[in-house]
Wavefront OBJ file of the C-alpha trace (Angstrom):
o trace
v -43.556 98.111 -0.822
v -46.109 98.995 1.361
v -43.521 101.021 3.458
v -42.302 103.052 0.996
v -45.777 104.389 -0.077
v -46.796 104.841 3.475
v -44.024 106.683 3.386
v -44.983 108.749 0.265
v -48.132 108.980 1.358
v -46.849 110.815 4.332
v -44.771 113.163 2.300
v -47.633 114.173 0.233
v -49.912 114.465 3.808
v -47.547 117.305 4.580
v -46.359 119.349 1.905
v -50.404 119.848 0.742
v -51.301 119.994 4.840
v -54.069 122.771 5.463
v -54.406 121.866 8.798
v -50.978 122.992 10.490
v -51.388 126.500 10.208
v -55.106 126.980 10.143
v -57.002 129.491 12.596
v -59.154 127.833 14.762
v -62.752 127.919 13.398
v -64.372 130.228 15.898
v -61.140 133.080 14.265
v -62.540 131.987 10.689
v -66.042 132.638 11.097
v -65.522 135.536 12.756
v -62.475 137.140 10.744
v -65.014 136.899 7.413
v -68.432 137.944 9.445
v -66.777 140.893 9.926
v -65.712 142.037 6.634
v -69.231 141.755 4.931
v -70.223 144.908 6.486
v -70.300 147.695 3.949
v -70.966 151.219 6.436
v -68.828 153.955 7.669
v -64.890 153.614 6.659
v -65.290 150.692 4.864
v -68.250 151.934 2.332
v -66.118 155.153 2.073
v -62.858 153.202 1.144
v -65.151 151.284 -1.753
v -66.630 154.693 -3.059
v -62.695 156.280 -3.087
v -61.748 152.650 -4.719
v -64.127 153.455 -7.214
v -63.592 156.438 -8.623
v -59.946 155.960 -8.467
v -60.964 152.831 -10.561
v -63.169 154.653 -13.372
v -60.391 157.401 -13.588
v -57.661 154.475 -14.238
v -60.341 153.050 -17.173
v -61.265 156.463 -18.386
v -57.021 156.841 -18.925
v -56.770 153.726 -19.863
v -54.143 153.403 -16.912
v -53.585 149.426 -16.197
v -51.852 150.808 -13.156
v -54.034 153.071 -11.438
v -56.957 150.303 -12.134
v -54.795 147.445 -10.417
v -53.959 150.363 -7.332
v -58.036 150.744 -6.831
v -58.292 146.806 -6.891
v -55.829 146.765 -4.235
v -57.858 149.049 -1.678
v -61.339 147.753 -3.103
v -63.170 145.360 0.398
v -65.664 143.909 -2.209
v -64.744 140.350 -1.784
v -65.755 140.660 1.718
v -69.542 139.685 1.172
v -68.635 137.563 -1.474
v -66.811 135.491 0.988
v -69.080 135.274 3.462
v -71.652 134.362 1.433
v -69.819 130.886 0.323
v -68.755 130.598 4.136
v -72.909 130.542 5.493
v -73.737 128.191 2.149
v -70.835 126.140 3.719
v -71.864 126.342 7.318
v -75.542 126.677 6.979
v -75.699 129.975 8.905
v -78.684 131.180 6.576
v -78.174 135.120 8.739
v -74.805 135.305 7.827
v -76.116 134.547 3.902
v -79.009 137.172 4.675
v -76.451 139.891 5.865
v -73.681 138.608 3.058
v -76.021 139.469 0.448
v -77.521 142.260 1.509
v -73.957 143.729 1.982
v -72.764 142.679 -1.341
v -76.396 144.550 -2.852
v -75.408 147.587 -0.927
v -72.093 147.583 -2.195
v -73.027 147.118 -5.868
v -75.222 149.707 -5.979
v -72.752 152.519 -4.687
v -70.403 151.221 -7.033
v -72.207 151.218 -10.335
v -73.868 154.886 -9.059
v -70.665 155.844 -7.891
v -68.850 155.173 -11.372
v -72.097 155.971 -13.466
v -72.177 159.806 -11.919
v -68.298 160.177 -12.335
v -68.570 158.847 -16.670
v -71.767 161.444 -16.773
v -69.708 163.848 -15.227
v -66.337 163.621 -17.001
v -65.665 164.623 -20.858
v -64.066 161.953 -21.717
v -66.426 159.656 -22.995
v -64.797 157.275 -25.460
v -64.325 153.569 -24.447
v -60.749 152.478 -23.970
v -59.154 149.058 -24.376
v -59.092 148.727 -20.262
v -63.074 149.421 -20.552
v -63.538 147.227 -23.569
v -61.696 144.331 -21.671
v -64.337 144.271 -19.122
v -67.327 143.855 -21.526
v -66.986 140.129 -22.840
v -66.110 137.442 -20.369
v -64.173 134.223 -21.522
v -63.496 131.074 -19.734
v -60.161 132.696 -18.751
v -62.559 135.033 -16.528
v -63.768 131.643 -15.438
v -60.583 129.843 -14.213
v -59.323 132.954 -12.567
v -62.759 134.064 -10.449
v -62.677 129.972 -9.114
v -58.493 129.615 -8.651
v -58.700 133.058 -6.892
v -61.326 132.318 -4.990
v -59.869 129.058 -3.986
v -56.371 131.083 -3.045
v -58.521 133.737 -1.575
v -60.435 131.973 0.980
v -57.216 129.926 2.080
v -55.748 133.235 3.018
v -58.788 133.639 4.982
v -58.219 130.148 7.061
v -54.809 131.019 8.140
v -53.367 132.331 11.373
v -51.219 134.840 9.937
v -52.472 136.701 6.738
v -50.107 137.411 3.907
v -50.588 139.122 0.678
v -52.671 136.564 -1.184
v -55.677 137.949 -0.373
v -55.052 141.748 -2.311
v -53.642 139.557 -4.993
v -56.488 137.394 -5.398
v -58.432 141.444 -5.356
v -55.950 142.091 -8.725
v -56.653 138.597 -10.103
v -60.185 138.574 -10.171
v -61.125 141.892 -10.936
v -64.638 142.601 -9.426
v -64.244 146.247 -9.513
v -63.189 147.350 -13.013
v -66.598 145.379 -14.331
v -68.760 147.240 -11.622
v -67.162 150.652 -12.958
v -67.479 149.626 -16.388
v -71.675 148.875 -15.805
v -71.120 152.533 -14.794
v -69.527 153.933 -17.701
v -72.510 151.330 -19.588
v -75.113 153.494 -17.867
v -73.889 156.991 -17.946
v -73.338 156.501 -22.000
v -76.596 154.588 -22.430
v -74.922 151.652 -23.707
v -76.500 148.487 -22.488
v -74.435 146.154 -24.568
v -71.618 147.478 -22.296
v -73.350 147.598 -18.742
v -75.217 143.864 -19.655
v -71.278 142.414 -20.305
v -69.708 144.455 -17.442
v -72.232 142.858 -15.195
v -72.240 139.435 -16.804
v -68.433 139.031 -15.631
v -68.979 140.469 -12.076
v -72.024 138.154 -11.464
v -69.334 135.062 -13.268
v -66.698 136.301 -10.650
v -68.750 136.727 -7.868
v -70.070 133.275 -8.120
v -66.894 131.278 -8.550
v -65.828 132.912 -6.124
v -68.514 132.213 -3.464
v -68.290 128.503 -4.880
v -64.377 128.368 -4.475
v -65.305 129.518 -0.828
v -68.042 126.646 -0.293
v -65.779 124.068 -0.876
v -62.923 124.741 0.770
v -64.970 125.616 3.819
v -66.476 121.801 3.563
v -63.017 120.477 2.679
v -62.105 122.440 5.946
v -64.916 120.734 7.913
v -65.866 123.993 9.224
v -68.696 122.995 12.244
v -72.186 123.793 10.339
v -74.725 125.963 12.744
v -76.404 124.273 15.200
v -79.931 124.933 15.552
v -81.727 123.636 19.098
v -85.411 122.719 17.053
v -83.922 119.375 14.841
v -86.644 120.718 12.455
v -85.800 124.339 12.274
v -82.105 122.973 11.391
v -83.615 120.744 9.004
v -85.434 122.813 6.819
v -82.692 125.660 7.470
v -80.241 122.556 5.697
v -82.708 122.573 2.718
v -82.988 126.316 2.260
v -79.343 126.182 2.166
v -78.721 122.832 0.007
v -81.609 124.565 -2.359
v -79.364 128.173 -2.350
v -76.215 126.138 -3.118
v -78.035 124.397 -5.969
v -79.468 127.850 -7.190
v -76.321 129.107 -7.078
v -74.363 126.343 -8.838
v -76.568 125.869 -11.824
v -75.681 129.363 -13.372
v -72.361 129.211 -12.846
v -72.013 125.627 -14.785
v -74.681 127.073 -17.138
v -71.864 129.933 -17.769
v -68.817 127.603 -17.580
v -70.217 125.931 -20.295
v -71.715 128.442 -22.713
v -68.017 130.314 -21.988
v -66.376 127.090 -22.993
v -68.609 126.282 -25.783
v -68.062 130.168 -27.222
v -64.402 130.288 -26.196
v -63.846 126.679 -28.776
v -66.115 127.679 -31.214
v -64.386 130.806 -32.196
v -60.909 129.320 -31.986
v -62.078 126.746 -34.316
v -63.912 129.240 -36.770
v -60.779 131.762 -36.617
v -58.607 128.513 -37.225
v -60.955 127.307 -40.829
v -61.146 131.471 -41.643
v -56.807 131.310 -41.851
v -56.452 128.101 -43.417
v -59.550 128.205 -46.211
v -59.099 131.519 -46.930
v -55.329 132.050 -47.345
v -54.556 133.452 -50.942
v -52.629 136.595 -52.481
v -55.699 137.262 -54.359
v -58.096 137.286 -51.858
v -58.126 139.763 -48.845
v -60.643 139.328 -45.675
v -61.956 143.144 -45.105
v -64.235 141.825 -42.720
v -65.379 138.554 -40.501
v -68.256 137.974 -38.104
v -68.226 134.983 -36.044
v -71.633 133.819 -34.290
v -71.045 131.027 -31.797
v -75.034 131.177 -30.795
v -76.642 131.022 -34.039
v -73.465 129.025 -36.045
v -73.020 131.672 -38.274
v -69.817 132.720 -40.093
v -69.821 135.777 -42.279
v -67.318 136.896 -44.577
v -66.779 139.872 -46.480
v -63.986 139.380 -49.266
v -62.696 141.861 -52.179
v -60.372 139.981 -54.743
v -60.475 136.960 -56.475
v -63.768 135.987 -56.935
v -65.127 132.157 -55.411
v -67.417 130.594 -57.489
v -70.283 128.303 -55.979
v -68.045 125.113 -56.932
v -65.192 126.442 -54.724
v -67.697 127.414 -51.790
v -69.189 124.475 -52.322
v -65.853 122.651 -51.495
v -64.837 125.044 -48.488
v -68.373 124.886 -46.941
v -67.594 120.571 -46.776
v -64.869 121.477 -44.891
v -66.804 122.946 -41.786
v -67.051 119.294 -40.319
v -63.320 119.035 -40.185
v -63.048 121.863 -38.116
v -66.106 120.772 -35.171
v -68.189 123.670 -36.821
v -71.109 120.975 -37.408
v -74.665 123.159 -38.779
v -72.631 126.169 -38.893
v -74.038 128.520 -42.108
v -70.771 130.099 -43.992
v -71.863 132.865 -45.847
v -69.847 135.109 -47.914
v -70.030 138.467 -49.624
v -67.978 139.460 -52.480
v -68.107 141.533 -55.291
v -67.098 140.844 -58.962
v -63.942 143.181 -59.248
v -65.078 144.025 -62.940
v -67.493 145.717 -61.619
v -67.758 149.563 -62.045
v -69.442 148.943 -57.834
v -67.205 146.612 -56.656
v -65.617 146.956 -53.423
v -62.063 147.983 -55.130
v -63.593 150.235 -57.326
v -65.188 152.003 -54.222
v -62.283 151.606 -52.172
v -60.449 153.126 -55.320
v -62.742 156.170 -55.504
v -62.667 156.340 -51.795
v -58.842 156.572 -51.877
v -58.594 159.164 -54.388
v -61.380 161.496 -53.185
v -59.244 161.551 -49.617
v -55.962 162.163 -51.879
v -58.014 165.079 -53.265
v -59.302 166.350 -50.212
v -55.593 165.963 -48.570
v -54.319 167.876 -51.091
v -57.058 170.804 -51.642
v -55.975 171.465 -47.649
v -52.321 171.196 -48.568
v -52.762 173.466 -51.495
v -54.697 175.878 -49.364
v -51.951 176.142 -46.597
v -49.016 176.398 -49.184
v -51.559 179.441 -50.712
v -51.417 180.956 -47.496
v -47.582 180.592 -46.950
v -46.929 182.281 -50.581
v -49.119 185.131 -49.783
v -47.499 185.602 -46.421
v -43.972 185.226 -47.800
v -45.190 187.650 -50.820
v -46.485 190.142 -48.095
v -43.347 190.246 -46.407
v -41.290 190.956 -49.950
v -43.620 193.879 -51.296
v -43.050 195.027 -47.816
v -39.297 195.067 -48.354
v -39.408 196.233 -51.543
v -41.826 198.818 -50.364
v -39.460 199.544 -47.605
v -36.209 199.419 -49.986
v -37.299 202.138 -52.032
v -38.857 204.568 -49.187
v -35.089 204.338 -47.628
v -33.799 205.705 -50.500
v -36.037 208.443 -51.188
v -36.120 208.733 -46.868
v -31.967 208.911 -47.293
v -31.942 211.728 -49.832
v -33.730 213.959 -48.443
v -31.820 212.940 -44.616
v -28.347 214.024 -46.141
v -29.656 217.392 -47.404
v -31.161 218.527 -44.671
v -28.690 217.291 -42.430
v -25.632 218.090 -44.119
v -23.602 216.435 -41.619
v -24.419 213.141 -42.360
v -22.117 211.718 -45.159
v -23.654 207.764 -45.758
v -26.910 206.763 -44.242
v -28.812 203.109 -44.128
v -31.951 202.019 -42.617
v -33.725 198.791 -42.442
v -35.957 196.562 -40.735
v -34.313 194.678 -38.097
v -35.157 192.733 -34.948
v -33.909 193.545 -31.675
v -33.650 190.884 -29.016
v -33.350 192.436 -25.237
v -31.750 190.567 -22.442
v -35.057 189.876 -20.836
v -35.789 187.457 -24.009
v -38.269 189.766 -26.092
v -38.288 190.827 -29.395
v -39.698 193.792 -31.323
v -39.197 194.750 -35.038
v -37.682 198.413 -35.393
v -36.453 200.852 -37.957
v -32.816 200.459 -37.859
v -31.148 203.687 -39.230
v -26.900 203.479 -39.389
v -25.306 206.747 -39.970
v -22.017 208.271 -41.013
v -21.255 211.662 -40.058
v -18.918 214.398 -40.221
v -19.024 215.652 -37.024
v -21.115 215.001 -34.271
v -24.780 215.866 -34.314
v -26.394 217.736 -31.278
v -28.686 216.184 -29.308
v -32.031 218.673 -30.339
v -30.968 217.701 -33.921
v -31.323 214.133 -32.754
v -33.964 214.379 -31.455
v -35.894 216.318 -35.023
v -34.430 213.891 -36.455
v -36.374 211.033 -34.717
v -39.352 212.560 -35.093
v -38.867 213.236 -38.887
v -38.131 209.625 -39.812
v -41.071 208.423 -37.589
v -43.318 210.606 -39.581
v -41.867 210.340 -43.153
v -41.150 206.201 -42.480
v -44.580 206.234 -40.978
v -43.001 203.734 -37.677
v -43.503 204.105 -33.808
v -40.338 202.938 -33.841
v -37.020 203.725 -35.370
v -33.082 203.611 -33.342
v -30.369 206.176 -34.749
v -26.987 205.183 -34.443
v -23.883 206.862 -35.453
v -20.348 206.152 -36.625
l 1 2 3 4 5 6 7 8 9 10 11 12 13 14 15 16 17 18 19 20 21 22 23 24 25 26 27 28 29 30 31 32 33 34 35 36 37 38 39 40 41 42 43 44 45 46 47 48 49 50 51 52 53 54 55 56 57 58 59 60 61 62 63 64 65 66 67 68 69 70 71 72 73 74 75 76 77 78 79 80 81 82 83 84 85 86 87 88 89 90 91 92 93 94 95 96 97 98 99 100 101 102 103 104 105 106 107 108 109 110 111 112 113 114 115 116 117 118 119 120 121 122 123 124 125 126 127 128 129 130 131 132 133 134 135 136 137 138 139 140 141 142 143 144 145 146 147 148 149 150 151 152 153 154 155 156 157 158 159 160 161 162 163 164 165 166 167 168 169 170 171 172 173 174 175 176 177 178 179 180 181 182 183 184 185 186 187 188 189 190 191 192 193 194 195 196 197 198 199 200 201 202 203 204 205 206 207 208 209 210 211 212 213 214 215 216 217 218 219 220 221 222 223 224 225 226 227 228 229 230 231 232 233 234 235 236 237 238 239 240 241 242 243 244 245 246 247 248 249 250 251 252 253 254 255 256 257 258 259 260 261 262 263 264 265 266 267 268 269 270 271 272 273 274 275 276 277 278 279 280 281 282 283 284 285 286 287 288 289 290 291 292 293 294 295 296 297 298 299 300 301 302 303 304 305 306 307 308 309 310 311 312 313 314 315 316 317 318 319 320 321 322 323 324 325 326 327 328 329 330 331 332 333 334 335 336 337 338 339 340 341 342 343 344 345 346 347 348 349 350 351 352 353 354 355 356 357 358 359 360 361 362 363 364 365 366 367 368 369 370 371 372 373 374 375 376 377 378 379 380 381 382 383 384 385 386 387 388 389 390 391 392 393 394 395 396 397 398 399 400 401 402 403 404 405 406 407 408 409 410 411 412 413 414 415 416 417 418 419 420 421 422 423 424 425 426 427 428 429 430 431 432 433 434 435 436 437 438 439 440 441 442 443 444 445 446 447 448
């Protein structure tokens, strides 16, 4: 027995091995030192990543956002700041930091002057996204850091590492703190933030214990009592460090059940033909569930019954409170929505009438003009045939004439029927007559 789970032991050993194709530790240390610089190409590449970033939220473009993650060096800092908590290399925490301050700022400037600058300033579902973090934000800032700062520990690097940039999204919430400043929209720039500082710190903790998993050598330090209080600073940053991010693990988790729970008692209590939700608020901080129903009304006894149901739900000392109007009412919600509904009828169709006005008057233009034209011709052809007494049958209209070149141009068409041909200087009276007496720049003589 004892063989066999040796033997499975083994198995498992080496199909979850991190050890066979790790870089030695000296490559590590050094291959993440010396991305948490932010100056020269690389603090160029993050400003570029950035405004290609805000232009991809400003169009709403998923892919243009997930192109600017993919050239973003953000995690870089990030990174090495887990790697000195892990090693207890307090200058390489000092310089990971500062870095990762550096960087933030250009960013959030960066994106802030490009939302003042552009026109488009409404908020679009790939800005909204980046405004209230959940403990999805959560699981994927710690996982990706975990996958991230594997990558890092290899020999050969693959393409986890810009994938792990997609996954955890630091740059989109940095933008969005941008677009939160430039519209002076706090709500937006606080909850932008909120999920970079949740990312950034699972991320550095993802990074801390794989580096200890890793057994990583810690700094040496040749005064036992420098290294000693340098471990304490360190221990003391770690614990700093980790408090907010359980802190926010929980409140996420706490929110993130709490309005499941609340949607869940809103589907079930409230499911009827003759009632219609127009509007919910859900609270998870202050317990508080607010409805605002048109329909049926619910009397005290039937609150009174829904509100016992809370407990069954987990929504212990939540208050359920609940507007609703009495649809007798001459102010009740239908009666407004009524009047509401009917005023935009009546507004629709004042514009409607006033565009079908227009169109008659156009279209009544265009026939006095025709009949205007109808009865000059006539007069205009009587008066052709006597004084040209070679013309037998004459008819003019209005036509349009369509050229090769794809214009068009309205002209006096005049068709007639002769007896003999007419000279050219009688032509050419002639064209001058009609132009005169039809009062057109333009009239066309043909013959038959």
């Amino acid at each position: 027995m004892s063989k066999y789970y040796k033997t499975f032991q083994e198995f498992i050993y080496e199909i979850f091995d991190l050890e066979s194709d790790r870089a030695s530790f000296t490559e590590i240390v050094e291959g993440i030192s010396k991305n948490v610089y932010f100056r020269g190409t690389n603090l160029w590449i993050l400003i570029f990543a950035i405004l290609v970033a805000s232009v991809g939220l400003n169009m709403n473009s998923t892919a243009v956002v997930i192109g600017a993650m993919l050239i973003s060096p953000l995690m870089g800092p990030i990174i090495g700041i887990g790697l000195g908590v892990g090693i207890y290399d307090f200058d390489l925490i000092k310089k990971s930091a500062w870095n990762l301050l550096v960087a933030v700022f250009i960013s959030v400037l960066t994106s802030t002057v490009y939302f003042w600058l552009t026109p488009l300033k409404e908020a679009q579902s790939e800005l909204l996204g980046r405004t209230l973090p959940t403990i999805w934000d959560v699981l994927i800032a710690f996982f990706g850091g975990l996958a991230g700062i594997v990558a890092y520990t290899r020999k050969e690097k693959s393409n986890v590492i810009p994938g792990v940039a997609i996954a955890t999204a630091l740059m989109p919430p940095l933008c969005t703190a941008g677009f939160g400043l430039a519209t002076g929209n706090l709500y937006y720039f606080i909850g932008a933030f909120y999920l970079f500082f949740i990312n950034s710190v699972f991320i550095a903790t993802a990074t801390i214990i794989i580096v200890r998993y890793l057994k990583i050598p810690h700094k040496e330090w040749v005064d036992a009592a420098q290294q000693a209080k340098m471990r304490n600073y360190v221990i003391m940053l770690t614990i700093l460090t980790l408090i907010p991010s359980v802190y926010l693990a929980y409140d996420i988790v706490g929110r993130s059940i709490y309005n499941r729970n609340a949607t869940k008692f809103i589907e079930e209590q409230f499911e009827s033909d003759k009632t219609i939700i127009v509007e919910k608020r859900i609270n998870p901080k202050e317990k508080k569930i607010e409805l605002f129903i048109i329909g049926e009304k619910i009397d005290s006894t039937q609150l009174k019954v829904i509100r016992s149901k809370l407990a069954k739900y987990t929504l212990f000392d939540t208050q359920l409170s609940i507007r609703q109007d009495d649809p007798g009412s001459e102010n009740s919600s239908i009666e407004m929505m009524r009047t509401g509904i009917i005023e935009e009828m009546y507004s629709r169709n004042e514009v409607t009438l006033i565009q079908k006005e227009a169109e008659i008057k156009r279209l009544s233009d265009e026939l006095n003009n025709y009949r205007t034209m109808e009865q000059l011709s006539d007069n205009v052809s009587k008066e052709l045939t006597i004084q040209y007494p070679e013309v037998v049958e004459c008819s003019m209209n209005k036509s349009i004439i369509f050229s090769k070149e794809g214009k068009s141009d309205t002209t006096v068409l005049v068709l007639l029927s002769t007896k003999k041909r007419i000279s050219k200087s009688s032509m050419e009276r002639m064209d001058k007559w009609l132009k005169f007496r039809l009062q057109e720049t333009k009239v066309k003589i043909l013959t038959y």
